[in-house]
N, C-alpha and C positions, 0 to 999 in steps of 0.2 A: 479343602485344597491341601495337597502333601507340599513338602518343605522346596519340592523340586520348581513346583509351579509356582508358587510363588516367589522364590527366587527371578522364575523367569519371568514373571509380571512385573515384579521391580525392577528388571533391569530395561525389559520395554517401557515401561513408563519412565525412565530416567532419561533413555536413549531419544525417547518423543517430546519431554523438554525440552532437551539441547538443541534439538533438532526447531522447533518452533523457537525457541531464544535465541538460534543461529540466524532463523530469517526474520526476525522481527528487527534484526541491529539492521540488518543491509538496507532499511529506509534512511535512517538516520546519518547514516556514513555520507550515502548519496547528498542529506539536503545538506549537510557540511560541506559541498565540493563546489567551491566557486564557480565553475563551469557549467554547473542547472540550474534552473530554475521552475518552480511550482506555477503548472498554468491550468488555470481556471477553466470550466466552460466547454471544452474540447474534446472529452471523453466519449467513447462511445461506453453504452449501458453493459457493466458488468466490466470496466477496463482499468476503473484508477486505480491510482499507486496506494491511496492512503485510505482512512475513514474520513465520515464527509460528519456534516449536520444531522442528516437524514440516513447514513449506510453506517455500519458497523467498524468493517474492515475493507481490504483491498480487494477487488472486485468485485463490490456489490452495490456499486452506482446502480436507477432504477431506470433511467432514460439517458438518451445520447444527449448530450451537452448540458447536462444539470450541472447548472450554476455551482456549486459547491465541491465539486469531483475536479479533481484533480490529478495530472502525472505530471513525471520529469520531463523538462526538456531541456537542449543545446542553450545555452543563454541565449538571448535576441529572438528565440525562436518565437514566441509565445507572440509577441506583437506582431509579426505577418501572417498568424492565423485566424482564418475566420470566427470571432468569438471568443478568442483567447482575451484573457487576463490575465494579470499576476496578484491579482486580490479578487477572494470568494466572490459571486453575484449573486445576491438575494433573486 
């Protein structure tokens, strides 16, 4: 590689940290906000927010309502949904 291209790989791969570092905070801000809450159970396959037991990262739930998958919701929302929780289900 000449001095050019590599220049330019480093700065894509700098540019593609930030960029993954930028969205990996916007979970956390979220579970900081009084206003939601982590609900259980309710996902469709391939939709939560988080990593589960079984899935890696955010959207790689394997089926619709596995117990361990999770998104945000509205507070109070989670208890008038069919299935919801607010703690994992085995």
């Amino acid at each position: 590689m000449n001095k050019t291209t590599k220049a330019t790989s480093a700065i894509l791969a700098t540019a593609m940290t930030a960029a993954f570092a930028m969205a990996a905070s916007t979970t956390p801000a979220q579970a900081s906000d009084s206003k939601v809450e982590k609900c259980y159970g309710v996902v469709k396959a391939g939709k939560n927010d988080c990593q589960t037991a079984t899935s890696s990262c955010a959207g790689t739930s394997k089926v619709d309502g596995q117990g361990d998958a999770w998104i945000y919701v509205p507070k109070g929302t989670c208890a008038k949904l069919v299935g919801g929780s607010t703690s994992p289900k085995k």
